[in-house]
Every structure is written in C-alpha cells, then in structure tokens.
DSSP file (Angstrom, degrees, kcal/mol; ACC not computed):
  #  RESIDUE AA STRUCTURE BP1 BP2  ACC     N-H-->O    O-->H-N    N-H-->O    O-->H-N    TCO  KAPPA ALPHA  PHI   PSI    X-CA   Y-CA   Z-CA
    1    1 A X              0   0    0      0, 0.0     2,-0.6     0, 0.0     6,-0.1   0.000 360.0 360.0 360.0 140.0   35.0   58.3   68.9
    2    2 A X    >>  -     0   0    0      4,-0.5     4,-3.8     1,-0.1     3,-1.2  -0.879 360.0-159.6-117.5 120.2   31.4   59.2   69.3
    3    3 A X  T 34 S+     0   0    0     -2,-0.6    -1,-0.1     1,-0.3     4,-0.1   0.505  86.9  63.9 -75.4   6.3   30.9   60.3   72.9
    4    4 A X  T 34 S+     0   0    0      2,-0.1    -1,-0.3     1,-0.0    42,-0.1   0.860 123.6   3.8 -78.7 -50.3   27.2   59.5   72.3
    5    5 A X  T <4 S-     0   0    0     -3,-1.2    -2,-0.2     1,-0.3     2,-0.1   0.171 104.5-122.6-132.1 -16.6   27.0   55.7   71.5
    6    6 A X     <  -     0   0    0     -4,-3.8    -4,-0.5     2,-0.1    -1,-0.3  -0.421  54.4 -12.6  88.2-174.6   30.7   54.9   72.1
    7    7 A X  S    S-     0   0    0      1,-0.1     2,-0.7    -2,-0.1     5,-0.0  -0.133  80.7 -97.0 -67.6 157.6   33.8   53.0   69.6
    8    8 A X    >   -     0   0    0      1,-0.1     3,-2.0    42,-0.0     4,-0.2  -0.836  34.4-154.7 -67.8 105.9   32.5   51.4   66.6
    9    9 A X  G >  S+     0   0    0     -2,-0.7     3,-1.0     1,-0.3     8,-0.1   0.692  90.2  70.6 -67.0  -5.7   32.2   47.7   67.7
   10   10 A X  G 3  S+     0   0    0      1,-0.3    -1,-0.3     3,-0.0     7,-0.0   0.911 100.5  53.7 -80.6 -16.3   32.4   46.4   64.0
   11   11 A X  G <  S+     0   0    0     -3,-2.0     2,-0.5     2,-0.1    -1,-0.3   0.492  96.5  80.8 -82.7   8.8   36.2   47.6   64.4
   12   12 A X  S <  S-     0   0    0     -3,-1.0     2,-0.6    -4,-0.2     5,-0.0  -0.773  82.1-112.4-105.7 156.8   37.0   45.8   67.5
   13   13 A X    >   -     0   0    0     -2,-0.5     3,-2.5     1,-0.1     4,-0.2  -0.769  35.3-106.5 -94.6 141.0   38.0   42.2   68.0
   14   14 A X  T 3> S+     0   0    0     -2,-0.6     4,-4.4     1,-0.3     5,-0.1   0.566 121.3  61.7 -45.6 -28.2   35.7   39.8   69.8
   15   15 A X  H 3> S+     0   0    0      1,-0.2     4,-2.4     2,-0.2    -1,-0.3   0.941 111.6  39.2 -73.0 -32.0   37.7   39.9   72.6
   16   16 A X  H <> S+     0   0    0     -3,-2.5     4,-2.1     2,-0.2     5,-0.4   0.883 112.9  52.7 -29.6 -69.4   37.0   43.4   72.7
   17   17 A X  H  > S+     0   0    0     -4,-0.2     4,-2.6     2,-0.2    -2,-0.2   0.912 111.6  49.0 -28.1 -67.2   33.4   43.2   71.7
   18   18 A X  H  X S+     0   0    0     -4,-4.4     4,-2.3     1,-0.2    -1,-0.2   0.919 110.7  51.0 -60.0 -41.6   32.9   40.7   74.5
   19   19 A X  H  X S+     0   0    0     -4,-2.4     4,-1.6     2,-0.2    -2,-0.2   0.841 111.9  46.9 -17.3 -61.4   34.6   43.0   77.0
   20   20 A X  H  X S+     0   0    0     -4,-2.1     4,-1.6     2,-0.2    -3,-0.2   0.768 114.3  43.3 -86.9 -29.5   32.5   45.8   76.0
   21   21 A X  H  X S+     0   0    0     -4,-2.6     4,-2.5    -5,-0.4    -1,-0.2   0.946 115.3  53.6 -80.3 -25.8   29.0   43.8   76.2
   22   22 A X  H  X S+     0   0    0     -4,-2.3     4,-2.2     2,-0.2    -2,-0.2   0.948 110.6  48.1 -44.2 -68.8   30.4   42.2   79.7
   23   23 A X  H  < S+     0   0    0     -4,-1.6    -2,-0.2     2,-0.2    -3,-0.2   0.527 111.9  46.4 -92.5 -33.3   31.0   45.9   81.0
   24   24 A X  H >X S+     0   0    0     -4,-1.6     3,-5.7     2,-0.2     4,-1.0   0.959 101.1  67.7 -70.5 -58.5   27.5   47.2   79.9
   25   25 A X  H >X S+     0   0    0     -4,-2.5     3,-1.0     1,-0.3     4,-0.8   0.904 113.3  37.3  -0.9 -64.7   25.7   44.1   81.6
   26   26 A X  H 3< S+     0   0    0     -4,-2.2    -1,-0.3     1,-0.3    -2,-0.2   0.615 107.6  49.0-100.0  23.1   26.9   45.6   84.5
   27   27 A X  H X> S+     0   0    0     -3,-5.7     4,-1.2    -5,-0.1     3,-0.7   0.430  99.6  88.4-115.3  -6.0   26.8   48.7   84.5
   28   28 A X  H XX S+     0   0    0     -4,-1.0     4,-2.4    -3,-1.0     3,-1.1   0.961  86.4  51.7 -34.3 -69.5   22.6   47.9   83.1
   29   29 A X  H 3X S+     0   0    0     -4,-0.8     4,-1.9     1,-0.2    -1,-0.2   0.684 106.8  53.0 -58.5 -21.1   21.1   47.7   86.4
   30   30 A X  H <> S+     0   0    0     -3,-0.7     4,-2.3     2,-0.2    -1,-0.2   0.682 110.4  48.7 -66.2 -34.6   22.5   51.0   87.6
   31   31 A X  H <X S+     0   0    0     -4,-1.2     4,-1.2    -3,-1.1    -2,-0.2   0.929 106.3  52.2 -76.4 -58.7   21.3   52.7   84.9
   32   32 A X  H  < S+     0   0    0     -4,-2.4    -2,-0.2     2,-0.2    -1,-0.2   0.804 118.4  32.4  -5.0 -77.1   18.3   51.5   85.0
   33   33 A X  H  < S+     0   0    0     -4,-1.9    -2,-0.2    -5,-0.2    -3,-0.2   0.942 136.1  14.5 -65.7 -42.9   17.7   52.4   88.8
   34   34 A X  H  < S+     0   0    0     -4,-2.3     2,-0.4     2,-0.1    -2,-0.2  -0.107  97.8 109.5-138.2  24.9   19.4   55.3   89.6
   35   35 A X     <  -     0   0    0     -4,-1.2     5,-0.0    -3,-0.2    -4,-0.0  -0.918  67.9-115.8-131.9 136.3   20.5   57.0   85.6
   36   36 A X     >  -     0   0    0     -2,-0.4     4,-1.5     1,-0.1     3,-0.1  -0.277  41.7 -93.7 -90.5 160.3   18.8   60.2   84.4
   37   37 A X  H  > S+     0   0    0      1,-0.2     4,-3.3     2,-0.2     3,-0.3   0.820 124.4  51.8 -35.8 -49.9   16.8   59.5   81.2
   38   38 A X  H  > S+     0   0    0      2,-0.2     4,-1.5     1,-0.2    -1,-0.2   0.811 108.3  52.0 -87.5 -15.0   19.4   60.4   78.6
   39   39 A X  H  4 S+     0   0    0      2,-0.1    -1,-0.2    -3,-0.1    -2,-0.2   0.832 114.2  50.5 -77.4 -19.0   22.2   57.9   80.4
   40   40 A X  H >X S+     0   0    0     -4,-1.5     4,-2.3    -3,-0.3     3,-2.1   0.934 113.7  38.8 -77.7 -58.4   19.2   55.4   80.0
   41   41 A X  H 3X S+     0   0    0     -4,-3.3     4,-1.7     1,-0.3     5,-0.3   0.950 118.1  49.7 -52.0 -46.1   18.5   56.1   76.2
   42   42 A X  H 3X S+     0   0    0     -4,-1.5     4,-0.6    -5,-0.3    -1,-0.3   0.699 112.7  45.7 -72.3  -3.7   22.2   56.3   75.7
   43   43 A X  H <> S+     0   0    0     -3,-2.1     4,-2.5     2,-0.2    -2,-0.2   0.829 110.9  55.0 -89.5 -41.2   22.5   52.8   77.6
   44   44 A X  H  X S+     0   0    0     -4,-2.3     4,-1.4     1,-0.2    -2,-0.2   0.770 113.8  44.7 -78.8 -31.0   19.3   51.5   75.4
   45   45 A X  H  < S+     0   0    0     -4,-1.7    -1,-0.2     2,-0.2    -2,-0.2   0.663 109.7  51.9 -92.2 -35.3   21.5   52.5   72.1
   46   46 A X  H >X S+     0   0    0     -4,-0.6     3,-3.6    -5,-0.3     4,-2.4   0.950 105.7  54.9 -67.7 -75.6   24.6   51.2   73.1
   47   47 A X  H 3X S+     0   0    0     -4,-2.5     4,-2.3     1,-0.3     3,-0.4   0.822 108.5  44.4 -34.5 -54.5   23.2   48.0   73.8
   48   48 A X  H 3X S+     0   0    0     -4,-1.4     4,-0.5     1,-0.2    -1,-0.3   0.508 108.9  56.8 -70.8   5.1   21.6   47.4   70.4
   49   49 A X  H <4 S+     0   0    0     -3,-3.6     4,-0.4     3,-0.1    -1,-0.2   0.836 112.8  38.3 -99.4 -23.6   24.4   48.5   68.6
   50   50 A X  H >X S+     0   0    0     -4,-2.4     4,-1.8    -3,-0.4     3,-0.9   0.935 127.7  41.6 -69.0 -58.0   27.2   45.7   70.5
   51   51 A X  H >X S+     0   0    0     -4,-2.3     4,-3.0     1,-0.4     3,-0.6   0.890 109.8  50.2 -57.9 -51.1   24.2   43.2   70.3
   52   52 A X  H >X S+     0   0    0     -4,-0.5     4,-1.8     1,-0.3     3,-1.0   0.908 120.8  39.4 -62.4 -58.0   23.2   44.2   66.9
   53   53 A X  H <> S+     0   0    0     -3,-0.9     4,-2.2    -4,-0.4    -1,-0.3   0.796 111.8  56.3 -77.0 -29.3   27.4   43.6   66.0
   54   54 A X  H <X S+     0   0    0     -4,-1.8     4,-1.3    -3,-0.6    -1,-0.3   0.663 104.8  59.5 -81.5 -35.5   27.6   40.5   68.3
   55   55 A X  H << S+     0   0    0     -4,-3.0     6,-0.2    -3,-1.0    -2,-0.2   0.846 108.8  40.7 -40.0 -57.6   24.6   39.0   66.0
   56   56 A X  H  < S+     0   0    0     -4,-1.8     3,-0.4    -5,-0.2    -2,-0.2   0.691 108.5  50.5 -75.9 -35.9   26.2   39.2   63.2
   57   57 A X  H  < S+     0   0    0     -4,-2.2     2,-1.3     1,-0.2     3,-0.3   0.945 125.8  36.7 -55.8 -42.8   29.7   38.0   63.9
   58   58 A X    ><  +     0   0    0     -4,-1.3     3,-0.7     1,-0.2    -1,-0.2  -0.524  67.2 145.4-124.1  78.5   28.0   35.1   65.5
   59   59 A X  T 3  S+     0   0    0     -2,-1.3    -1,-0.2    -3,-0.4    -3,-0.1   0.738  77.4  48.6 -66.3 -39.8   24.9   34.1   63.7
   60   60 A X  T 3  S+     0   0    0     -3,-0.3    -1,-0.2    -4,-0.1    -2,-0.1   0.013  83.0 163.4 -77.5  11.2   25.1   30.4   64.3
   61   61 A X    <   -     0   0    0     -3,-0.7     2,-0.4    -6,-0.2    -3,-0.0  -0.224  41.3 -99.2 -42.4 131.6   25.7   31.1   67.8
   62   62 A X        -     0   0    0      1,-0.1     2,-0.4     2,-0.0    -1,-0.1  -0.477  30.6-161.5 -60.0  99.3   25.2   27.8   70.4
   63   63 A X        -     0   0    0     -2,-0.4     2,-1.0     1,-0.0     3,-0.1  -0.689  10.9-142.5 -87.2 136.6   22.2   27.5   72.3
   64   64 A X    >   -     0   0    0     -2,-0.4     3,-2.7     1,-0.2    -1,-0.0  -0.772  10.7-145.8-103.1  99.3   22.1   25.3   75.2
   65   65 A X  G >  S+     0   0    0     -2,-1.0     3,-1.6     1,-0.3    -1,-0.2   0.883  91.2  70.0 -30.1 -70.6   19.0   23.7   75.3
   66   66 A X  G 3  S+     0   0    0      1,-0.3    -1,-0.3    -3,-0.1    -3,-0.0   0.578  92.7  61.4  -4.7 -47.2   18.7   23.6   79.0
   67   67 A X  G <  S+     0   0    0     -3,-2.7     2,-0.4     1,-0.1    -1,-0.3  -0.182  92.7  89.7 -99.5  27.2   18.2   27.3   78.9
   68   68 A X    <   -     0   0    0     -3,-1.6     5,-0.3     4,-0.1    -1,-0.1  -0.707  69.3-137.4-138.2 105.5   15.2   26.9   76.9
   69   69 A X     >  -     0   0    0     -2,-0.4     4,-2.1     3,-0.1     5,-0.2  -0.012  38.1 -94.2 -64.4 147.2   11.6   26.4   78.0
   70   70 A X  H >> S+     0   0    0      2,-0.2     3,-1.1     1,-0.2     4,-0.9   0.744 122.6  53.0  -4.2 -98.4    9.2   24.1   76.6
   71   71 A X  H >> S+     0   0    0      1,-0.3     4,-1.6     2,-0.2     3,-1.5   0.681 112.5  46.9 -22.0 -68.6    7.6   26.7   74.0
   72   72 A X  H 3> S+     0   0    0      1,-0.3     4,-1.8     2,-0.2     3,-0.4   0.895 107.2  55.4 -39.9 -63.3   11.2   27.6   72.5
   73   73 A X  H <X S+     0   0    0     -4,-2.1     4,-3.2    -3,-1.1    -1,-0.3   0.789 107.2  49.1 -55.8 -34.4   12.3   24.0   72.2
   74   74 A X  H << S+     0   0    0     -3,-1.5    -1,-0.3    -4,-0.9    -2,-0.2   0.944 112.5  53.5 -45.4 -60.1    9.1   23.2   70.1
   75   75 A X  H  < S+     0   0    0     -4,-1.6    -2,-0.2    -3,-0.4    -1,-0.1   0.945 134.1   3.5 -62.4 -58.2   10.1   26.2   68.2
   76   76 A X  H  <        0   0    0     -4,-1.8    -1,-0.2     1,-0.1    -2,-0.2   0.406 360.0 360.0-117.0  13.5   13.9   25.4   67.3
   77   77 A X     <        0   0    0     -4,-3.2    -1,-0.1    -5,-0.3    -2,-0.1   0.199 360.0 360.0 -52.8 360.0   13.9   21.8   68.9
C-alpha cells in the first residue's frame, strides 16, 4: 500500500472502486475547508487516480440527459 495516494484501484472490484470514490465524495468538502495543504494535494491525487480508473472501466458510461444543460445536449445530443 502506498500511504501517499492509497490501494491501487485497478486491483479492486467495482464494488470496491465505487466504495472508495463514495468515501472520498465525502470526506471532499472537509478537506477542502478545514485540511492542511498536503491532505488537500493528497485528496486532489487520489481523486484523479479512482476517477481516472472509474473512466476507464466504464467508458460508455449513461448519461441522463436531464442532468445536462442546453450547451452539453447540443454537444452529445
């Protein structure tokens, strides 16, 4: 384990994965207010590296139009 960035998400299984991107979400906003610079950088690192893995399993992922303003819907409407 690298106590720097956390597990390597390409070894976990999605239920995992999702766990671990659920469990930063919320721990974001904390970090954010009240989290010395290097718990922010390491928060900033973390994050692209689940997203980054979360991309990839799920490239075709399902976008719910609803959630998509005018501009966007032009764009992949």
């Amino acid at each position: 384990m690298d106590f720097d960035t956390g597990v390597d998400p390409v070894g976990l299984p999605d239920d995992d994965l999702f766990r671990e991107l659920a469990s930063l979400y919320r721990a974001r906003l904390d970090a954010l207010r009240h989290g010395p610079d290097a718990a922010l950088e390491n928060h900033f690192r973390r994050t692209a590296v689940l997203e980054t893995e979360y991309m990839a399993r799920f490239p075709g992922r399902e976008v719910t139009p609803e959630r998509l303003t005018h501009a966007f819907w032009r764009v992949v409407g």
